[in-house]
C-alpha positions in Angstrom: 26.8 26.7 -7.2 23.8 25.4 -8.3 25.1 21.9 -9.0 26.8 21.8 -5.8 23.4 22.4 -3.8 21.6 19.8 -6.6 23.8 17.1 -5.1 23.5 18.6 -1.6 19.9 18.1 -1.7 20.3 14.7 -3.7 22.9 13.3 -0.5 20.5 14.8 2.1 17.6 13.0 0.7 19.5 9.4 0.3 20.9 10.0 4.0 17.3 10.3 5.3 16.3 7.5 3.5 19.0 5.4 4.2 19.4 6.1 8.0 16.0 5.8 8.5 16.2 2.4 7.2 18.9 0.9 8.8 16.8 2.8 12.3 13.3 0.7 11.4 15.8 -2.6 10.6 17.8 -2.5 13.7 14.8 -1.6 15.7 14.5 -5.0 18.1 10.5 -4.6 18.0 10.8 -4.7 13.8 11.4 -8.7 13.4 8.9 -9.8 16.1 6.1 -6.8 14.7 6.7 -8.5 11.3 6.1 -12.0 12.5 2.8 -11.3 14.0 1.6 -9.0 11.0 2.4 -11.9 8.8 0.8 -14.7 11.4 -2.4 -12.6 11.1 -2.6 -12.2 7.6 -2.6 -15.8 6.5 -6.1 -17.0 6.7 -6.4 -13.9 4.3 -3.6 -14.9 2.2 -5.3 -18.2 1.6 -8.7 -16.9 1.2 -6.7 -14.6 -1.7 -5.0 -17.4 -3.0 -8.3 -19.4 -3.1 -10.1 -16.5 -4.3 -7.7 -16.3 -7.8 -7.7 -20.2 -8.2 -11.4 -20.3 -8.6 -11.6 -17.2 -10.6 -8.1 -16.6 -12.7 -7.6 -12.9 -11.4 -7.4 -11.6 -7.7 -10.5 -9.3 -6.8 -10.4 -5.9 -7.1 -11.5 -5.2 -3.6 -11.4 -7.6 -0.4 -15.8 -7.3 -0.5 -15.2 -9.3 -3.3 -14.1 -12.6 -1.2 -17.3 -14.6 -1.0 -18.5 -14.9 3.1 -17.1 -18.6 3.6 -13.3 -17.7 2.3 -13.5 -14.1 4.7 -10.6 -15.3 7.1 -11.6 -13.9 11.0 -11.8 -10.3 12.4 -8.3 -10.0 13.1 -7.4 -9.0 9.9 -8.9 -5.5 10.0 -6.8 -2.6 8.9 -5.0 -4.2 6.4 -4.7 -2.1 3.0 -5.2 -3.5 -0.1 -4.1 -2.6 -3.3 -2.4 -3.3 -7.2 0.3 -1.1 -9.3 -1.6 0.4 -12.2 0.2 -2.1 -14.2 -1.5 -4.8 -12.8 -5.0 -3.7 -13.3 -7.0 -6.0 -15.7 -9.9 -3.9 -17.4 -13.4 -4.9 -18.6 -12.6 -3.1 -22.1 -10.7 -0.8 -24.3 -12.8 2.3 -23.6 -11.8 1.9 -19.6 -8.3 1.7 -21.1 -8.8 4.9 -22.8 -10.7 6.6 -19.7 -7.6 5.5 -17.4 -5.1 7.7 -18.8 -7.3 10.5 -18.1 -6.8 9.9 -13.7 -3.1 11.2 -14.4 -1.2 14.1 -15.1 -2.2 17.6 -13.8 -5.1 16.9 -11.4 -7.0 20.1 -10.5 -9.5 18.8 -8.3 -10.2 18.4 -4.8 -8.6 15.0 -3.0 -11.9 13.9 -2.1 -13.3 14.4 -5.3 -10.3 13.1 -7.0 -10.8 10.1 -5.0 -14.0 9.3 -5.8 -13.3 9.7 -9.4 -11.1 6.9 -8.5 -13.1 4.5 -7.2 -15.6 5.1 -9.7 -13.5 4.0 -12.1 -12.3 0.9 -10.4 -15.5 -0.2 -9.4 -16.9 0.9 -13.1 -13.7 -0.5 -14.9 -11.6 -3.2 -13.6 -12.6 -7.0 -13.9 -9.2 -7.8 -11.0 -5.7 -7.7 -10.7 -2.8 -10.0 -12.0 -1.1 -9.4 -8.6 -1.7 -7.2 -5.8 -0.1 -5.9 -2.5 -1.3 -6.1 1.3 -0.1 -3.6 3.7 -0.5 -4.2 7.6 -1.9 -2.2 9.8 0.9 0.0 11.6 3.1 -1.7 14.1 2.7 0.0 17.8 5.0 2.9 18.1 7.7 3.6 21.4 9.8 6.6 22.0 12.4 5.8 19.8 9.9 5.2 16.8 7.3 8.2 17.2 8.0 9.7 14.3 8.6 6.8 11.8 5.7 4.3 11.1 6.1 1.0 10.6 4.1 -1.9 8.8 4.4 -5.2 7.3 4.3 -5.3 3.4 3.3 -7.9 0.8 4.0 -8.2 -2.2 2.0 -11.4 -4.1 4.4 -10.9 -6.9 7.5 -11.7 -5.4 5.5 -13.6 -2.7 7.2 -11.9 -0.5 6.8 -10.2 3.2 9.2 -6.8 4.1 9.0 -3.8 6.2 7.7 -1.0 5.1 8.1 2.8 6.8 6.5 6.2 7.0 8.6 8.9 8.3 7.8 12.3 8.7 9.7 15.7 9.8 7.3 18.6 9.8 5.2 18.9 6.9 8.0 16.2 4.9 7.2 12.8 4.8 9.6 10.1 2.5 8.1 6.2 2.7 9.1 2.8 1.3 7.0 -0.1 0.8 3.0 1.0 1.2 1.3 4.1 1.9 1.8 6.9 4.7 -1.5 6.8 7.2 -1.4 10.2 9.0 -3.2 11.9 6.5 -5.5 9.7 4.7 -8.7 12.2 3.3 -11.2 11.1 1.1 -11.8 8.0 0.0 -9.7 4.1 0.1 -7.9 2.8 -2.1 -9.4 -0.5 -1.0 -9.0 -0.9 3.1 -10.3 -3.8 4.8 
């Protein structure tokens, strides 16, 4: 019995998932949404690109982009970020204190958070490569419970969708981060 509700929840989970993709990828507003998000970012993609030229490693925050490469306004809201694995650190002992922002957290999300960004700021010299999420795309009737967003990926080099949906208290998510309930601090928005 208990196997047979195991793969229950397992096909349930994969359905949601895979419905809710096909939905954002067949919804006509997803290609031309993508297009613009990608149009937008480019001056920052170049400023990025000029930014790791000139220094060998991307920055760990988008402050870091000296006045004369920030590309216009337009590109506000986008989030951005690097897998842990991609993280270049200033020495062994920020190695060491990493391992200790995982596991069983007992802490508030704010102050969790912070500890974060303490240790980025304190820690990390920049990032081999890093990801850019778009703001959210506009939502319609048929989309007002699934978020939408362009997502790139400078390892792959690579634009895709990326989606956010939630039922209830439930979210699942591909490609970026959820946005209805940021707290706390950012992992690096710009």
């Amino acid at each position: 019995m208990i196997v047979f509700v195991g793969c229950a929840v397992i096909i349930a989970l994969w359905g949601r998932y895979h419905f809710t993709t096909v939905q954002v990828n067949n919804d006509p507003t997803s290609t031309p949404d993508l297009a613009a998000a990608t149009e937008t970012a480019q001056p920052l993609l170049d400023a990025l690109v000029k930014y790791q030229a000139e220094n060998g490693l991307d920055p760990t925050t988008l402050d870091q982009l000296p006045n004369k490469q920030l590309p216009s306004l337009r590109v506000r809201g986008y989030r951005y970020s690097a897998r842990s694995t991609d993280w270049v650190y200033r020495s062994d002992t920020c190695v060491a204190r990493e391992k200790h922002l995982h596991g069983w957290i007992m802490k508030e999300v704010k102050a969790y958070q912070k500890e974060i960004d303490d240790f980025k700021r304190e820690c990390l010299t920049g990032y081999r490569d890093y990801l850019l999420q778009s703001p959210d795309f506009p939502r319609d009737a048929q989309t007002q419970y699934v978020a939408r967003w362009a997502y790139f990926d400078s390892q792959t080099k690579r634009w895709s969708l990326g989606w956010c949906a939630r039922n209830g208290k439930s979210e699942i998510s591909t490609n970026g981060t959820c946005r209805w309930h940021l707290r706390g601090g950012s992992p690096a928005r710009w």
